[in-house]
Backbone as numpy.savetxt, mean C-alpha at the origin, in Angstrom:
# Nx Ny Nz CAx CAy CAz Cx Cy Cz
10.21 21.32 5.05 9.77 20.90 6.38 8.95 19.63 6.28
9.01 18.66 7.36 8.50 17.04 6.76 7.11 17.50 7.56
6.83 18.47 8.89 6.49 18.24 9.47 6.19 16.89 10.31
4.69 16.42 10.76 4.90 15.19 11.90 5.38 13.89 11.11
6.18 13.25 11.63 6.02 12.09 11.63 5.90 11.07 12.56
4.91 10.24 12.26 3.76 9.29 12.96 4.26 7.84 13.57
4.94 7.46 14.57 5.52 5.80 14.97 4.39 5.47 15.62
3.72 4.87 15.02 2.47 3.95 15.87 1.66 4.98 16.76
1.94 4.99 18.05 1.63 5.67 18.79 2.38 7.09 19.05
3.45 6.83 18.73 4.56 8.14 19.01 4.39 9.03 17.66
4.59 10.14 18.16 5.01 11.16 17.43 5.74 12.27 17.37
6.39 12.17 16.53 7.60 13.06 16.37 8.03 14.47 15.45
7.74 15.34 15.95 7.75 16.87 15.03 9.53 17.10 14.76
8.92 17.11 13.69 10.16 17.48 12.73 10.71 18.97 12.38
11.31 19.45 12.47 11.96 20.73 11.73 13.03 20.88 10.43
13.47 19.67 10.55 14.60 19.58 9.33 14.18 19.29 8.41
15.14 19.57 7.01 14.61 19.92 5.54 14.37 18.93 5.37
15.22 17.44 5.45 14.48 16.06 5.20 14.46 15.08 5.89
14.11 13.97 5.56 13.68 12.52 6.53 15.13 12.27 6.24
15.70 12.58 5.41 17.50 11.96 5.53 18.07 12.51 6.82
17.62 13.38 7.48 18.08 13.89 8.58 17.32 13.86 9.47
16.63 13.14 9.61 15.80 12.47 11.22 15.57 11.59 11.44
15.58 10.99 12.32 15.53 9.64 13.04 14.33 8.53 12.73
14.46 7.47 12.73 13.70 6.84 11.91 13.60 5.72 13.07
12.40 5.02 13.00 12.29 4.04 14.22 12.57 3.21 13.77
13.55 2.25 15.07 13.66 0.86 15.02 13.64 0.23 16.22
13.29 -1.42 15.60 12.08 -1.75 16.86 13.33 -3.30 17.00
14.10 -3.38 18.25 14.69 -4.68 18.54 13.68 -5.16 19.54
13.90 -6.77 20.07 13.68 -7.47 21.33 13.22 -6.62 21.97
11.64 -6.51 22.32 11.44 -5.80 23.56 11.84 -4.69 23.80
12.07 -3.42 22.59 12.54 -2.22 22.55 11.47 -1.61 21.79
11.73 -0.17 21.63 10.61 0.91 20.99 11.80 2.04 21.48
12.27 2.26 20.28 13.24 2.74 20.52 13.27 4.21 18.81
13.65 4.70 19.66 14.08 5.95 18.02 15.08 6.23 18.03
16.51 5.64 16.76 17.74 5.52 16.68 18.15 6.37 15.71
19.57 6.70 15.71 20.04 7.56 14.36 19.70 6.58 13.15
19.85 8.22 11.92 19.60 7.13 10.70 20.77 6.39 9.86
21.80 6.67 10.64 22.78 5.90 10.30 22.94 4.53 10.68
21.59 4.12 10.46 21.50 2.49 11.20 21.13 1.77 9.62
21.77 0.24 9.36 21.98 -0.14 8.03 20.59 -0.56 7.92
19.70 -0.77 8.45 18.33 -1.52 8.18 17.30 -0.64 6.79
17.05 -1.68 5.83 16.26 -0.17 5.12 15.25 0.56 5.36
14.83 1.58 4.57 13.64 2.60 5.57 12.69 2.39 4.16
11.90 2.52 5.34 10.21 2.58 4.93 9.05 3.68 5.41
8.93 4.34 3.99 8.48 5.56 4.28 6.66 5.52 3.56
5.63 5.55 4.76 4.46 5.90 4.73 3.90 7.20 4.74
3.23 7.21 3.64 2.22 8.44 3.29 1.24 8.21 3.64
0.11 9.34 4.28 -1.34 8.87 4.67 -2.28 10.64 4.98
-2.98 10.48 4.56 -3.99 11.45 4.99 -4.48 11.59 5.99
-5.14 12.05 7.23 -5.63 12.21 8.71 -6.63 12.76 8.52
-7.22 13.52 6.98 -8.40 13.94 6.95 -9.24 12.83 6.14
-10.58 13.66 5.59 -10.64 12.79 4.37 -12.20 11.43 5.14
-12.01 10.65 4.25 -13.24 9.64 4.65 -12.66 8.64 6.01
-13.25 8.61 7.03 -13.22 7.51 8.18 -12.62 6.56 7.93
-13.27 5.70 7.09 -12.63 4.38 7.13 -11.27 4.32 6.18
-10.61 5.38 5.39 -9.89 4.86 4.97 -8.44 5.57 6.29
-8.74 6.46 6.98 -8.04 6.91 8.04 -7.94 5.80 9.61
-8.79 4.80 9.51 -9.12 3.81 10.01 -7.82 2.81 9.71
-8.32 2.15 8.70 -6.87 1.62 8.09 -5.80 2.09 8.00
-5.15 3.17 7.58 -4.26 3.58 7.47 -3.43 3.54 9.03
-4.64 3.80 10.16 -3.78 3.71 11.29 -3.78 2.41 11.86
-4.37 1.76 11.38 -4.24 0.28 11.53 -2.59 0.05 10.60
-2.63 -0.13 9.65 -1.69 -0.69 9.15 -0.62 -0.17 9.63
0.01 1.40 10.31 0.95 2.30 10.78 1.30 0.80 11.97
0.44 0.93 12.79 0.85 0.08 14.08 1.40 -1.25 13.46
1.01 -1.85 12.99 1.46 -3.07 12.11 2.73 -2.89 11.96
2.59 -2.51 10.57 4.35 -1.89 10.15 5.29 -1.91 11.17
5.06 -1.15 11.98 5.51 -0.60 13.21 6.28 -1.84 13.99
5.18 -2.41 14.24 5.45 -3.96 15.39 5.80 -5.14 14.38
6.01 -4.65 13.18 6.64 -5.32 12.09 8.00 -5.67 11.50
8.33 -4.16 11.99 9.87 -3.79 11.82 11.00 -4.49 12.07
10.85 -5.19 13.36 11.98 -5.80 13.95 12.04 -7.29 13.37
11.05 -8.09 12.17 10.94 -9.38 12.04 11.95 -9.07 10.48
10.75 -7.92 9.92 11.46 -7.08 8.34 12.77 -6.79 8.43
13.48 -6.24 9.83 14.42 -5.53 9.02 14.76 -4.75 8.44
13.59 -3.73 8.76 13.65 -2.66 8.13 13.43 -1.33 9.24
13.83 -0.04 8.79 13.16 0.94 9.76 12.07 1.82 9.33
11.10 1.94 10.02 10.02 2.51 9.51 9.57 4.20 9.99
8.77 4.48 9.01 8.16 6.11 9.37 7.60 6.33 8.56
6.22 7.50 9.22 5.25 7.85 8.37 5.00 9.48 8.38
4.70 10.01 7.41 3.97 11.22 7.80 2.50 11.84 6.61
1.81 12.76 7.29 1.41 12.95 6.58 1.04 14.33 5.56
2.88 14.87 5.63 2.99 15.74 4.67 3.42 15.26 3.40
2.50 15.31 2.07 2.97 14.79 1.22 3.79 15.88 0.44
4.60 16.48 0.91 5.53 17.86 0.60 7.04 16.71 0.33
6.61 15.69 1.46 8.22 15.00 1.87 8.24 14.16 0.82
7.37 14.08 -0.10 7.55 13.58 -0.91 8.62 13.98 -2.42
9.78 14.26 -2.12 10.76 14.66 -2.95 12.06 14.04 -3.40
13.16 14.14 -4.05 14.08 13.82 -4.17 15.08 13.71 -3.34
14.78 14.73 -2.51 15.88 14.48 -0.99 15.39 13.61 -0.32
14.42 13.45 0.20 13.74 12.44 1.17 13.46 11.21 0.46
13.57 10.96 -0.52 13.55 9.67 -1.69 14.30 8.88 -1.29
15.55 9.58 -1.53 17.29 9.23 -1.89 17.53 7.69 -1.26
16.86 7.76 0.31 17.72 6.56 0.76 16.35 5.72 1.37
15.35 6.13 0.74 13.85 4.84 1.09 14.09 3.87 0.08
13.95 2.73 0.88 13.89 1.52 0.09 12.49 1.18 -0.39
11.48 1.41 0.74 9.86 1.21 -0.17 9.29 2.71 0.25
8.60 3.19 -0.68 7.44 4.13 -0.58 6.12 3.36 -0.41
5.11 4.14 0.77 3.56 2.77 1.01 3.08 4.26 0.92
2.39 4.43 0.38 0.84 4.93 0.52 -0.35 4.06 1.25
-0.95 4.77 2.18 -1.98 4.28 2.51 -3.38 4.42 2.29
-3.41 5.74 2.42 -5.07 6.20 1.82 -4.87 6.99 1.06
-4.33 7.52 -0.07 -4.31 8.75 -0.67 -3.39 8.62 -1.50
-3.46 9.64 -2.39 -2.05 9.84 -3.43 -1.34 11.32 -3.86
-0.17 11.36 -3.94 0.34 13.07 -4.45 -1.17 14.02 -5.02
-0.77 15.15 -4.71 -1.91 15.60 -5.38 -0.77 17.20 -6.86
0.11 17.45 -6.18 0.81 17.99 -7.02 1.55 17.50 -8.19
1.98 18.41 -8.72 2.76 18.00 -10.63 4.15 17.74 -9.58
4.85 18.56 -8.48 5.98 18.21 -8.08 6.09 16.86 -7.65
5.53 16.68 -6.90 5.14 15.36 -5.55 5.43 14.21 -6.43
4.45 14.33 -7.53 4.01 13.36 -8.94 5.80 13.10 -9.54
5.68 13.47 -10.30 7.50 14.20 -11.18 8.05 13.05 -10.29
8.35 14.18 -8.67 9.82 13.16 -7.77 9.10 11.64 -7.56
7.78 11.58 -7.61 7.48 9.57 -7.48 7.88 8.91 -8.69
7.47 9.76 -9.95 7.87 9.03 -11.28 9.63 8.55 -10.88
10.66 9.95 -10.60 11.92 9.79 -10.62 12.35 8.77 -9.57
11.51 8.89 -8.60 11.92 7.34 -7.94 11.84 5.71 -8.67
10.52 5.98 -8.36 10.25 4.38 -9.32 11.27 4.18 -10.81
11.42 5.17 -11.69 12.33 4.86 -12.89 13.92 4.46 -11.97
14.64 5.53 -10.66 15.63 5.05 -10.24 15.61 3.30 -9.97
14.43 2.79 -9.54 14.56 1.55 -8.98 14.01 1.31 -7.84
12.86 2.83 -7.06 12.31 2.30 -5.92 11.37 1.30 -5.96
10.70 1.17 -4.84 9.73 0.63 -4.50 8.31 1.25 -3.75
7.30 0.52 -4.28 6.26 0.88 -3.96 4.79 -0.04 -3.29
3.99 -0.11 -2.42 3.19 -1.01 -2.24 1.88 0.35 -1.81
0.96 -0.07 -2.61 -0.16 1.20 -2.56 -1.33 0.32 -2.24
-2.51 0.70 -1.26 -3.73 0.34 -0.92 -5.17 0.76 -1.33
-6.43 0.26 -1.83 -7.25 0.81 -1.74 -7.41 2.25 -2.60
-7.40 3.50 -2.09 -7.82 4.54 -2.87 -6.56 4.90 -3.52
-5.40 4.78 -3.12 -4.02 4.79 -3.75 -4.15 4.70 -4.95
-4.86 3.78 -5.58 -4.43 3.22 -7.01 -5.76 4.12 -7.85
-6.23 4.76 -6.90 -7.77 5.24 -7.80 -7.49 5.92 -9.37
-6.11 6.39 -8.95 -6.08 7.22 -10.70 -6.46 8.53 -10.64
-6.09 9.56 -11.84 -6.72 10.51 -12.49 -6.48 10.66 -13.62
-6.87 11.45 -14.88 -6.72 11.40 -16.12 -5.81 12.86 -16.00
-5.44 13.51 -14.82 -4.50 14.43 -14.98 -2.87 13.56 -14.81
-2.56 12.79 -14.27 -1.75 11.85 -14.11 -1.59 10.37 -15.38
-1.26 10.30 -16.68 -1.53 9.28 -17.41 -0.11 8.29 -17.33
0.57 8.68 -16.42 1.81 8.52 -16.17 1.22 7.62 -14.77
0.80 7.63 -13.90 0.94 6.28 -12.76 -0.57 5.46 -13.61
-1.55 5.82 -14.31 -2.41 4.71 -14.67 -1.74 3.97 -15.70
-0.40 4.12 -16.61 0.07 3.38 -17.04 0.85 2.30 -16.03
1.46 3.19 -14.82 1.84 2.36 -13.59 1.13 1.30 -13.32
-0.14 1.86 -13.05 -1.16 0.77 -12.49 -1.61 -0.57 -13.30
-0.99 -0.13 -14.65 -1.02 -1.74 -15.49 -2.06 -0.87 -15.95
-2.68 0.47 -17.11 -3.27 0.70 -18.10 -4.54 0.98 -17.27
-4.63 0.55 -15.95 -6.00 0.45 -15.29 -7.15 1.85 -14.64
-8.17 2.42 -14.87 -8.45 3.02 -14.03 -9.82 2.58 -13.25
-10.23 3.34 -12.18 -11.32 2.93 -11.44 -12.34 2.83 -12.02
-13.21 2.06 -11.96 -14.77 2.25 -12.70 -15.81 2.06 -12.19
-16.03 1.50 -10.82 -16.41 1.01 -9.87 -16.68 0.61 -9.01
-18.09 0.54 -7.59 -17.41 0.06 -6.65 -18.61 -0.65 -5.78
-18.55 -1.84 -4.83 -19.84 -1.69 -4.77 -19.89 -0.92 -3.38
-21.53 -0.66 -2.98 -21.78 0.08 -1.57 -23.06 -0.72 -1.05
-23.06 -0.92 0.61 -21.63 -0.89 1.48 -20.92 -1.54 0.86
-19.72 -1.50 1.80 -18.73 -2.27 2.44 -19.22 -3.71 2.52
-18.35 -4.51 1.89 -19.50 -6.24 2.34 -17.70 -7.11 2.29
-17.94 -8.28 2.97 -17.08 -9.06 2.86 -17.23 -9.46 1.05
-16.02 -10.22 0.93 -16.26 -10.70 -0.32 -15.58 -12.13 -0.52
-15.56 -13.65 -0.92 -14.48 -14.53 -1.28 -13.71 -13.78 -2.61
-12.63 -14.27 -2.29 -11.78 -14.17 -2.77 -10.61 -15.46 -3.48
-10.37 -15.29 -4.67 -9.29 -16.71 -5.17 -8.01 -15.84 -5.72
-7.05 -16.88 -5.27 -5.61 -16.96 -5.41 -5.25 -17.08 -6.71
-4.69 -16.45 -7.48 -4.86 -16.49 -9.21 -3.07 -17.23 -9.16
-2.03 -16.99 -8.28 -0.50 -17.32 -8.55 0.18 -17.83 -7.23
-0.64 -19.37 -6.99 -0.04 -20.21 -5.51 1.03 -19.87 -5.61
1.91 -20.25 -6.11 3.29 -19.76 -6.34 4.00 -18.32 -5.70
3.70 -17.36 -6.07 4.02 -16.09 -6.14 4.65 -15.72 -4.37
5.83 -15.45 -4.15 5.98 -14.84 -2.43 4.76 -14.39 -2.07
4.55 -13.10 -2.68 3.46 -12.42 -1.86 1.96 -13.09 -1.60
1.70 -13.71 -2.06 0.66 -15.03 -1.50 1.09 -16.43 -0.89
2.18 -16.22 -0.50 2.82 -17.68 0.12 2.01 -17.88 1.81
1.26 -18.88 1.89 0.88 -19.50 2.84 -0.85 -18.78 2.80
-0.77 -18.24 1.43 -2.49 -17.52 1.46 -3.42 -18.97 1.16
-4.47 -18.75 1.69 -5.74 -20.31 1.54 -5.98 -20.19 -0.62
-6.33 -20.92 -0.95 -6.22 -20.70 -2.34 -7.44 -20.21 -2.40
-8.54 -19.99 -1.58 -9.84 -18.92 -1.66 -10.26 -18.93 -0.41
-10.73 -17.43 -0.04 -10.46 -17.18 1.59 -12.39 -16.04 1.10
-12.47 -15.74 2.39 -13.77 -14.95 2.51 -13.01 -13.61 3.57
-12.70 -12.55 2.36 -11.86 -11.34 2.97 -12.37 -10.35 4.32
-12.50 -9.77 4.87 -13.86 -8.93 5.48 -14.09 -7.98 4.74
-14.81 -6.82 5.24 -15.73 -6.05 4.08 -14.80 -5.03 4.24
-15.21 -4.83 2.56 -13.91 -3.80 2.08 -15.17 -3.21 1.16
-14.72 -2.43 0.36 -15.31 -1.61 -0.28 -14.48 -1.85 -2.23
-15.14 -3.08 -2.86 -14.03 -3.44 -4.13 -14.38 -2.77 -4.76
-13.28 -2.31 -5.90 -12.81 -1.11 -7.01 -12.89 -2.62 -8.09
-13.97 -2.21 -8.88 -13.36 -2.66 -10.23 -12.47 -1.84 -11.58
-12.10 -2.38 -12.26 -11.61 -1.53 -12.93 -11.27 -1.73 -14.28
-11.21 -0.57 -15.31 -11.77 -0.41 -16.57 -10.25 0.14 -17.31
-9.34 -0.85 -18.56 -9.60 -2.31 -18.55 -9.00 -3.26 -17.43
-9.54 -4.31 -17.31 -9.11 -5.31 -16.38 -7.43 -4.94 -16.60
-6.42 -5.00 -15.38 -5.01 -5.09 -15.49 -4.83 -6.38 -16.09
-5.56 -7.19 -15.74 -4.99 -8.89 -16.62 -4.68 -8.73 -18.01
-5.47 -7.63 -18.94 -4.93 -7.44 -19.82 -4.06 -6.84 -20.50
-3.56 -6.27 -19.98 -1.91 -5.91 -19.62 -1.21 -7.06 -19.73
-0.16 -7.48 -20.79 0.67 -8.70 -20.92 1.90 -8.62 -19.55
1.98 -7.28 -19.07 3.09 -7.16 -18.19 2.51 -7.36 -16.49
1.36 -7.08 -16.40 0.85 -7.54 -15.03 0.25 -8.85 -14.30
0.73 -9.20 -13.55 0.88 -10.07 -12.73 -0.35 -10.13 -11.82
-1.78 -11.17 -12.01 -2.92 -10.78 -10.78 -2.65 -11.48 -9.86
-2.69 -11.50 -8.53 -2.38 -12.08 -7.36 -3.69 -12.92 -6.96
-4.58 -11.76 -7.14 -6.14 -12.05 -6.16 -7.30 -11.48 -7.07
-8.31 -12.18 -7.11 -9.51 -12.08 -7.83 -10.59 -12.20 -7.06
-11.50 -11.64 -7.35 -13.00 -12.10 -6.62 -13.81 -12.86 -7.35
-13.73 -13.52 -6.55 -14.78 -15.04 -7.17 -16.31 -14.55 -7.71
-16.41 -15.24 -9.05 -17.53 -15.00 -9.25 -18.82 -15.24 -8.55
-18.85 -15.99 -7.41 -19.92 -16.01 -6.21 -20.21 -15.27 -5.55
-19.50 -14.32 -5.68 -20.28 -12.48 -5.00 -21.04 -11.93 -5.68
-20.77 -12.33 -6.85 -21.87 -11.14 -7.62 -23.45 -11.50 -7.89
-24.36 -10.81 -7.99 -23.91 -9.28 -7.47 -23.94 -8.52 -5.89
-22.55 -8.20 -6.08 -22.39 -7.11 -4.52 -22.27 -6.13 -4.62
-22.92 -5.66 -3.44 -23.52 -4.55 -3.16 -25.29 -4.49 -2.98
-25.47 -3.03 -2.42 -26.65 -2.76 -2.24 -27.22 -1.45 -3.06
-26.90 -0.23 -2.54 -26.54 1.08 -2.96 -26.15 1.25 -4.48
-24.72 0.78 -4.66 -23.64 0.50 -5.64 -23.42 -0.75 -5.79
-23.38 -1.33 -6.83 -23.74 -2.96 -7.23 -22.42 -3.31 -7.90
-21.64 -4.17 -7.65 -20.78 -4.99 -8.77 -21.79 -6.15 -9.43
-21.61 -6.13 -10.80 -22.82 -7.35 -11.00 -21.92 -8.43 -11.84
-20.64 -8.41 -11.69 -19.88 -9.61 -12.25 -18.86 -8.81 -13.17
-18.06 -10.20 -13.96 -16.99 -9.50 -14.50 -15.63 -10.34 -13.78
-14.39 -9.49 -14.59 -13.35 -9.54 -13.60 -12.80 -8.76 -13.16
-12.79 -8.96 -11.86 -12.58 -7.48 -10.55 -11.02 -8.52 -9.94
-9.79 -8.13 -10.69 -8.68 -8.18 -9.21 -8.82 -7.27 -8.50
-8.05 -7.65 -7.61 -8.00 -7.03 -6.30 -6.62 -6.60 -5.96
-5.37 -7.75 -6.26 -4.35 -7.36 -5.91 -3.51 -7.81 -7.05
-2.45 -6.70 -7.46 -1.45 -7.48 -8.87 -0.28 -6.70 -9.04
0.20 -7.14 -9.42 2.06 -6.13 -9.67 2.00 -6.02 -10.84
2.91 -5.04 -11.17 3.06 -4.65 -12.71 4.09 -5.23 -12.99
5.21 -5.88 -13.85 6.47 -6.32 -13.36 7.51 -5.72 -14.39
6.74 -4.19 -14.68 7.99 -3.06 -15.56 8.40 -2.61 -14.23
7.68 -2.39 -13.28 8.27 -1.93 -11.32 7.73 -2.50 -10.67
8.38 -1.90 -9.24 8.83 -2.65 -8.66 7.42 -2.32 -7.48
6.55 -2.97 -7.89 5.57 -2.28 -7.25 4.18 -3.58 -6.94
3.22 -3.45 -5.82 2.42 -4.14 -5.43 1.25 -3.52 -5.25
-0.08 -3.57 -5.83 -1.29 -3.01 -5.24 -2.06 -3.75 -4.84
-2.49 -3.94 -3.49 -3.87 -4.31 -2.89 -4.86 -3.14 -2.94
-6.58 -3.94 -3.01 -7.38 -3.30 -3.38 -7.76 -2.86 -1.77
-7.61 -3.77 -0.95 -7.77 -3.60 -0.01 -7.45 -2.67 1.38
-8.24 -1.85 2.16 -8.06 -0.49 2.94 -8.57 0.15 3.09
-10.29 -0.10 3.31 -11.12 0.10 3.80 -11.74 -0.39 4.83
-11.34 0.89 5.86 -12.60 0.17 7.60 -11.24 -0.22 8.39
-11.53 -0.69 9.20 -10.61 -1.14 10.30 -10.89 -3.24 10.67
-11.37 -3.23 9.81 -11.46 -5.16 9.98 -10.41 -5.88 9.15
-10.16 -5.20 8.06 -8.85 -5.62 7.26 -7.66 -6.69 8.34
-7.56 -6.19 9.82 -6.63 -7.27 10.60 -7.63 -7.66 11.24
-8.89 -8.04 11.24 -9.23 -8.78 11.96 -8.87 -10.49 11.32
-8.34 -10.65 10.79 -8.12 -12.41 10.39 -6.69 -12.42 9.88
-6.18 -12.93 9.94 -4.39 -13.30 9.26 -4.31 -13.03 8.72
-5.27 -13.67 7.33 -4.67 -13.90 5.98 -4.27 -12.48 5.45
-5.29 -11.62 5.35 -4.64 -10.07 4.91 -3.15 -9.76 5.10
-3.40 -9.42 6.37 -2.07 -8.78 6.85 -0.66 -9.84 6.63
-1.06 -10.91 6.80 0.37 -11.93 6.27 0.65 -11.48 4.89
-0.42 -10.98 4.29 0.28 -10.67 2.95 0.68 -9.28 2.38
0.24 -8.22 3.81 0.87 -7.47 3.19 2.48 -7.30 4.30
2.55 -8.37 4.61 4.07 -8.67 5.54 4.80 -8.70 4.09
4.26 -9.92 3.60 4.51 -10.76 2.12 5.19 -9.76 1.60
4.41 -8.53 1.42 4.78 -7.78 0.37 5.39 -6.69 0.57
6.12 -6.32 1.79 6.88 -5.34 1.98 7.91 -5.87 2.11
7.88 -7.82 2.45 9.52 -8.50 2.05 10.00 -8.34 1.08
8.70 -8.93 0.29 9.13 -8.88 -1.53 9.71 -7.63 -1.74
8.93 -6.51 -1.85 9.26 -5.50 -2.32 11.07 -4.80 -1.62
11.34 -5.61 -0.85 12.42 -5.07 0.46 13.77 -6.09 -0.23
12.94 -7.18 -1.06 13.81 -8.45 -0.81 14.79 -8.85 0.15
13.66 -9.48 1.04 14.03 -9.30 2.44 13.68 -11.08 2.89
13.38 -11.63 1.65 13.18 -12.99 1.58 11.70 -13.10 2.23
10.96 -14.39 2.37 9.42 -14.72 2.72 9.53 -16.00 3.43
């Protein structure tokens, strides 16, 4: 059972065994529309928690609406829910990206069918607490480029930020150092840069530190956003609070990165 799944504002209760068999939104010209899934556009399937800490349930429904009013530029069809049950091999089969938003599998099953995706060739773009890790899982912190959490500061504070790969799609048309809004940054222990296979997108400039008040970052190197490039996969650190769209640059890139990941061109 997928139970709900979440279109922006709409919602839709499910009864059938999988998302291969329910309708998936797609958004033309001035439509809001829920079509069969026999429509060729690929699907994009969001995971998210509704319990849990504020601000990361904040974002998560921020980014849902996005996606959402996103769809029709992507090319893609979108849906979310937040049973992570649907997270299996049947409901896999025909997603082109898996997004996590605030949260991650918490079962050995859930876990298993994400490994068997990503080795098939899916895709993935994870936010914020997504990438946090556990040492019961040594199988996605190798994902994550060897990385686990070690840190964070408190509050919430804006932070600058620098562009480590002008080049790269998923930063195409990003400022080459921008002042993000306040997020809540994860450093992490070892840096992914040292990983010969990961790719850093975004760094925090050493002119923040030290941030925080509570919880202190006091320097170092803290990315923020980087791909691994054994998969097919993107993490922003970012997804905390609901200011994340208050300015472009964010959200253009995580457009960026559900093209990339879609290859859906930029």
């Amino acid at each position: 059972m997928v139970g709900a799944l979440y279109y922006a504002d709409h919602t839709v209760n499910s009864v059938l065994p999988s998302i291969v068999g329910v309708a998936w939104l797609l958004v033309g010209p001035g439509v809001l529309a829920v079509q069969p899934t026999a429509a060729p556009r690929p699907r994009v399937l969001a995971f998210f928690t509704a319990g849990g800490e504020l601000d990361h349930v904040l974002f998560a429904q921020q980014a849902m609406r996005a996606l959402t009013a996103g769809a029709a530029d992507g090319g893609y069809a979108f849906a979310a829910t937040t049973d992570w049950e649907a997270l299996n091999d049947t409901n896999l089969r025909d997603v082109g990206l898996v997004i996590w938003l605030n949260d991650m599998p918490r079962t050995p099953a859930q876990r298993q069918a994400f490994e068997r995706y990503m080795a098939g060739g899916g895709a993935w773009l994870g936010f914020h607490v997504s990438g946090f890790g556990t040492a019961a899982w040594p199988w996605f912190t190798e994902f994550m480029g060897g990385s686990r959490f070690a840190a964070s500061n408190w509050p919430s504070l804006p932070a600058r930020v620098n562009v480590d790969d002008a080049g790269h799609p998923i930063v195409k048309g990003t400022p080459p150092t921008f002042v993000a809004p306040i997020n809540e940054w994860y450093a992490w222990t070892p840096s992914p840069r040292a990983n010969p296979d990961v790719k850093v997108l975004l760094t925090l400039d050493a002119s923040n530190f030290p941030l925080g008040v509570k919880n202190t970052l006091n320097g170092g190197d803290v990315p923020v956003a980087w791909i691994n490039t054994r998969f097919r996969m993107v993490y922003l650190n970012y997804g905390h609070g609901d200011r994340i769209y208050s300015t472009p640059v964010l959200p253009a890139m995580i457009d960026n990165s559900v093209r990339f990941l879609l290859d859906r061109g930029i």
